[in-house]
N, C-alpha and C positions, 0 to 999 in steps of 0.2 A: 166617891167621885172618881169616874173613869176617867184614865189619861189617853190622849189620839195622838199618834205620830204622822205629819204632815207633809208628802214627798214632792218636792216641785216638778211640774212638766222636765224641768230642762235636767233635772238629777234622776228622772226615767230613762228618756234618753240616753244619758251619758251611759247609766249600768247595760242598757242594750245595746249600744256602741261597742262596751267595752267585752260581753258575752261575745259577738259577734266576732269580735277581732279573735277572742282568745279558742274559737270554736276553729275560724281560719287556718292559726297557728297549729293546733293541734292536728290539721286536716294536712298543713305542710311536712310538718315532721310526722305522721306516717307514711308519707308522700316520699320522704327521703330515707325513711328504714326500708321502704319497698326497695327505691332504687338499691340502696347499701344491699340487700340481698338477693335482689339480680346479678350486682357486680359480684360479692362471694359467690353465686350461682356458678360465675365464669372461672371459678379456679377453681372449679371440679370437672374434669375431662373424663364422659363415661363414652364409652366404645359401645357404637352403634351396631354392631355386630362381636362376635367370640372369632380371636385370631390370635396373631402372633405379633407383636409390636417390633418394632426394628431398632437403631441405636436412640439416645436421649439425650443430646448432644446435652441440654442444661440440667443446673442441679438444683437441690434446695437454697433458696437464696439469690440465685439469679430472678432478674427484672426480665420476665415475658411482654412483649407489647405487640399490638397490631399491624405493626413496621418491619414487624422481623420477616425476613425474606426465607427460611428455612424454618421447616415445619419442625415441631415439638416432638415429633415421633411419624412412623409409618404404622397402622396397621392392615397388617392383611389376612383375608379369609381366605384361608387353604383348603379346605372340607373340601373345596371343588376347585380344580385349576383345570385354567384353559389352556393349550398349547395352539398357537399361530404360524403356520407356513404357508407355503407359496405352490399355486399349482401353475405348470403352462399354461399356456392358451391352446394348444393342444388337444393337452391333458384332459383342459374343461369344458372344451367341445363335446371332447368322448365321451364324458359324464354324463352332458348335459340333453344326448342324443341314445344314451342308453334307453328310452322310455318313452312315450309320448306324452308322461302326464310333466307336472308344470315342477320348476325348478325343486321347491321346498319338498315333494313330494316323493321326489331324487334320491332327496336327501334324507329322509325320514327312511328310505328302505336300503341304503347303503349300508355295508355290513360294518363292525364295529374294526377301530385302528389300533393299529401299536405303537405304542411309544418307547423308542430304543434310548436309553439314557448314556449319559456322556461317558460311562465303563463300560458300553455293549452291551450292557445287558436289559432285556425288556424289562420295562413299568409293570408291577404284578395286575395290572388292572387294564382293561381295555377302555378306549373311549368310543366317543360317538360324534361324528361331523354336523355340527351345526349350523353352521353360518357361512357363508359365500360372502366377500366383499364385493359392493355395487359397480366397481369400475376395474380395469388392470392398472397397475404401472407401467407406463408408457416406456419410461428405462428399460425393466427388465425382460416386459412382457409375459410377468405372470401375475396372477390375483392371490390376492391375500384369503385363507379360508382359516375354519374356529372349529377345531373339537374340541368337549369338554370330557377331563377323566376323576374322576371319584378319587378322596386322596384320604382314605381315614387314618393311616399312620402317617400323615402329615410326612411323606419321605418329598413329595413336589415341594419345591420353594418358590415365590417369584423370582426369575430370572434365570431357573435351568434351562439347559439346552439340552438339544437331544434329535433325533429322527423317527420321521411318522411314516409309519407302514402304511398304505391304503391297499388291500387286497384286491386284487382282480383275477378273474378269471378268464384263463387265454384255452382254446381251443388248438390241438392240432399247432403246434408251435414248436420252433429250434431254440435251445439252452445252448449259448457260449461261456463258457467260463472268463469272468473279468483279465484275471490274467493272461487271457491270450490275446487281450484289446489294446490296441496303441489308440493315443488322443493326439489326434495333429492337426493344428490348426481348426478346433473344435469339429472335426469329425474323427469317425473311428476308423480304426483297419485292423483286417485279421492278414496272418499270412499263411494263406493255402497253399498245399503242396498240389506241385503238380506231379504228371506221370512219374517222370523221374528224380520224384524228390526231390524237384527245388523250389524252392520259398517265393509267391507269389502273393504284391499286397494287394487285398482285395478292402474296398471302402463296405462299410457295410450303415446299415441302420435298425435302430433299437427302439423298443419300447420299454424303459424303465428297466427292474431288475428284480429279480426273484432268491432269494440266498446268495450265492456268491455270483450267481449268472445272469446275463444279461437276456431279453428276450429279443430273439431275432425279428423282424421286419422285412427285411430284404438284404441280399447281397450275396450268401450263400443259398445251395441247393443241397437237397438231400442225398447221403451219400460222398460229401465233401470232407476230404481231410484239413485239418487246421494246426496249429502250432499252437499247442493248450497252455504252455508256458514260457516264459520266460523271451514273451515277444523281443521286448525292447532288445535282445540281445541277437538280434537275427537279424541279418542280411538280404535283402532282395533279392533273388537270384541266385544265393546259396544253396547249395546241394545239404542238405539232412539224412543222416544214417538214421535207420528202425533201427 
């Protein structure tokens, strides 16, 4: 004689209630191992680029949070550093009037810069002008411009300073030696000698500067003598022994 075991409607039910629920539960807690390793995701800080990190102000053991007003670290890519200076309005006329083709195009046949580091001495590497800022500042009246210079022994850091060479080439032009320029009340003067030797200031004007010397513009003529050094130390109307 076979025996039959006999399940009520409402004890079906219940076990598929209770499948049901425990299928949920399972769906919740991997629901929350996910999140748990999102968040260990976030205490692993990979660098988006190869660089150089900066200080680390916290340690093992310090509470990081989303609140903290000062970053965890700086990194920076030095492979390539930009250097940012200021050209006249002037300056970027002359630039900009050297050519007829259209600004970037300028800029693309400009010859490569130098960069004079804060000992004097040039950057072993030249750069290249690439970017003009869209407006001038109105303060100072010059515009912001971007070359970029190749850095493989990482010697550039962010934050050097230093001077950018732009080469130009001047035609038929007068070299004055800086030292013989007085700055008064932001114009220059040289002191020409006259016939008989004596000291005579003359205002003059420049375009920029080539080695130690400045290039003339206007103020002297060819065949003028000048006082090569030691301006500041001369008299108007002073008579000078050769």
């Amino acid at each position: 004689m076979s025996q039959s075991r006999v399940t009520s409607e409402f004890q079906l039910k219940t076990a598929k209630a209770a499948y049901e629920t425990a299928k949920a539960n399972v769906a919740l807690q991997e629901a929350a191992v996910a999140t748990a390793r999102i968040n260990l995701g976030f205490t692993l800080v990979k660098a988006p680029v190869s660089g150089f990190i900066g200080r680390i102000p916290k340690r093992i053991g310090n509470l990081a949070s989303k609140t903290d007003t000062e970053p965890m670290t700086t990194l920076s890519d030095i492979s390539q550093v930009y250097a940012y200076f200021s050209m006249t309005e002037q300056d970027f006329l002359r630039l900009s009037r050297q050519s007829d083709q259209s600004l970037t195009q300028t800029l693309k046949q400009l010859p490569a810069v130098q960069l004079i580091l804060a000992d004097g001495k040039p950057f072993e590497h030249s750069g290249k002008v690439q970017m003009v800022d869209g407006k001038f500042d109105t303060g100072t009246g010059s515009i912001s411009v971007r070359a970029a210079f190749t850095n493989p022994r990482h010697l550039l850091r962010s934050g050097n300073t230093g001077r950018i060479v732009l080469p130009e080439t001047h035609e038929s032009v007068m070299l004055i030696p800086v030292q013989a320029v007085s700055d008064i009340q932001d114009k220059l003067y040289v002191f020409r000698l006259t016939k008989d030797n004596r000291a005579e200031r003359i205002a003059i004007i420049v375009n920029g500067k080539s080695g130690d010397n400045y290039v003339l513009v206007k103020g002297l003529n060819p065949g003028d003598r000048i006082i090569a050094k030691d301006a500041a130390l001369v008299t108007e109307g002073e008579q000078v022994a050769q």
